[in-house]
C-alpha positions as a Markdown table, in Angstrom:
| # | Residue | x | y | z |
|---|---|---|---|---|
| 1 | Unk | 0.0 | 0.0 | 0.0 |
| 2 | Unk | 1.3 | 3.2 | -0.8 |
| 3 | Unk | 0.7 | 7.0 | 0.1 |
| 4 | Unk | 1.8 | 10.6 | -0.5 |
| 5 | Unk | 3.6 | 12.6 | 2.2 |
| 6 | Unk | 4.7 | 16.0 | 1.2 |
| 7 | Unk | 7.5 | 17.3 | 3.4 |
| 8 | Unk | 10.1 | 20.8 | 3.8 |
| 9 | Unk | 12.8 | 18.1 | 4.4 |
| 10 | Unk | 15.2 | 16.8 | 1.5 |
| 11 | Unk | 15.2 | 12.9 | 1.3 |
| 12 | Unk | 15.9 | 10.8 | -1.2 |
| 13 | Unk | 14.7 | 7.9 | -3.3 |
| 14 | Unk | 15.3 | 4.5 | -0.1 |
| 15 | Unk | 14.9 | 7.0 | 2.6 |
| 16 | Unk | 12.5 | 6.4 | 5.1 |
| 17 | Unk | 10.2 | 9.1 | 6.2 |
| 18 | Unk | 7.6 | 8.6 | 8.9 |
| 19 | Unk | 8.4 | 5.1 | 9.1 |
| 20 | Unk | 7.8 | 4.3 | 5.5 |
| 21 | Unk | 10.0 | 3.8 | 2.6 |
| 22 | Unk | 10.3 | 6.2 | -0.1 |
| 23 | Unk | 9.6 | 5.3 | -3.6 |
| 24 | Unk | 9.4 | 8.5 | -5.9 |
| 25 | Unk | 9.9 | 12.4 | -5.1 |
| 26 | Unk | 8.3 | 14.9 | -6.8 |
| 27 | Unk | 9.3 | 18.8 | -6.1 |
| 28 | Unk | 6.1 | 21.1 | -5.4 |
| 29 | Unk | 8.2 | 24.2 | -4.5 |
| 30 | Unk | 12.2 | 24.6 | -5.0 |
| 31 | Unk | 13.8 | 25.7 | -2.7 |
| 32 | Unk | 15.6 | 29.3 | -3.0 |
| 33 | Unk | 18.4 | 29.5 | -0.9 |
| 34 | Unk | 18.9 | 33.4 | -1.4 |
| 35 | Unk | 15.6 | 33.9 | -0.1 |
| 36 | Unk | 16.8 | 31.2 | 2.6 |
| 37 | Unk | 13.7 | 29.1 | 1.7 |
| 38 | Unk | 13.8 | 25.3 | 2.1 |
| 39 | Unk | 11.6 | 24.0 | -0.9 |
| 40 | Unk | 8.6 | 21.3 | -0.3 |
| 41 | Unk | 8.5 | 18.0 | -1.4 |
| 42 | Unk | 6.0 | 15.3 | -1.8 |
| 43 | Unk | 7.2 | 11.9 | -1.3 |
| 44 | Unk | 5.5 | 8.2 | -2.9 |
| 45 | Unk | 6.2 | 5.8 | 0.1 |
| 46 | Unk | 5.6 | 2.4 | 1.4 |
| 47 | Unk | 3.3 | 1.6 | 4.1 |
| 48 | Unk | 4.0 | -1.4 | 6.1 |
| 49 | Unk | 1.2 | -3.6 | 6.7 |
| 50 | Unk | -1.1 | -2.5 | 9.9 |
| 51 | Unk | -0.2 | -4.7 | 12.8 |
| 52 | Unk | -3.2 | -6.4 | 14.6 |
| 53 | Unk | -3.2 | -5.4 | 18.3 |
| 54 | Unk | -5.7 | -7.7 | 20.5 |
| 55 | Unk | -8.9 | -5.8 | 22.1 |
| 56 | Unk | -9.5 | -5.8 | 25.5 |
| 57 | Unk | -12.9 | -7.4 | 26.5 |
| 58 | Unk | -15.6 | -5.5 | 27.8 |
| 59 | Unk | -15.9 | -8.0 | 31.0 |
| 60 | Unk | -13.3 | -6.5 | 32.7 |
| 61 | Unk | -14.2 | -3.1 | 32.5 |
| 62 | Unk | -17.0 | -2.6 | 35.5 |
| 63 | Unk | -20.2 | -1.5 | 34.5 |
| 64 | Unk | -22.0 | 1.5 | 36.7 |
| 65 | Unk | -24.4 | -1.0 | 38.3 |
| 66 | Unk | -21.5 | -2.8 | 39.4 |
| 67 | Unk | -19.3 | -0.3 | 40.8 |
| 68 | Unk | -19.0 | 0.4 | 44.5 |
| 69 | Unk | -17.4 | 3.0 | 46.6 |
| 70 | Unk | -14.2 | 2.2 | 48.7 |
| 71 | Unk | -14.9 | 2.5 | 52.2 |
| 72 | Unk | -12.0 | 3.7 | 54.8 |
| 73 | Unk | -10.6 | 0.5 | 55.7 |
| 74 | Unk | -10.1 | -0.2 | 51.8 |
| 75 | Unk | -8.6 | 2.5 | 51.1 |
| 76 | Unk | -6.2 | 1.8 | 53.9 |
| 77 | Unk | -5.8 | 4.9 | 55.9 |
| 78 | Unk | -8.7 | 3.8 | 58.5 |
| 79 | Unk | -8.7 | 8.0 | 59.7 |
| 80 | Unk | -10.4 | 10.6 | 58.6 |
| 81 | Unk | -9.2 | 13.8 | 58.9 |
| 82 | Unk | -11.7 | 17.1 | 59.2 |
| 83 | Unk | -10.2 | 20.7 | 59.5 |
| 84 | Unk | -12.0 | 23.5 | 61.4 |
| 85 | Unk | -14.3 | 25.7 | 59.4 |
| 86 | Unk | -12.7 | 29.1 | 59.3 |
C-alpha cells in the first residue's frame, strides 16, 4: 500500500520518512536559498502492513451498576481527617 507525504525536508529515493520507505519524489516548490527558503517535497512511500493489536474485552471493565465506593478501611488509611471551618 502506498501514500503521498509532502514534506520541507530533503530525502531521497530509499529514505524512510515517517516510518515508511520512499519510492518516488516529486518537487512542489524549490527551494531558494537566497531567499533562505527550504523547498517542499511530496514523497510516494511504502506503508507497512497495519499490525493487529488484540482488544480488551468489555468484561473486565466494570459497569456502573456494578461499581462500588471504597470505604475507609479499603482505602487503607482507617482515619479521617476534618479541618475546622474558618
Amino acid at each position: 500500500m502506498t501514500k503521498t507525504i509532502r514534506s520541507r525536508f530533503n530525502h531521497e529515493v530509499g529514505e524512510n520518512v515517517e516510518g515508511c520507505r520512499i519510492l518516488e519524489k516529486s518537487i512542489v516548490i524549490p527551494p531558494d536559498p537566497v531567499e533562505r527558503r527550504r523547498g517542499i517535497y511530496d514523497y510516494l512511500v511504502e506503508v507497512p502492513p497495519a499490525t493487529v493489536t488484540a482488544r480488551h474485552s468489555r468484561e473486565t471493565v466494570p459497569t456502573r451498576e456494578s461499581y462500588t465506593r471504597s470505604t475507609p478501611d479499603e482505602m487503607g488509611g482507617g482515619l479521617i481527617r476534618r479541618f475546622p471551618s474558618r
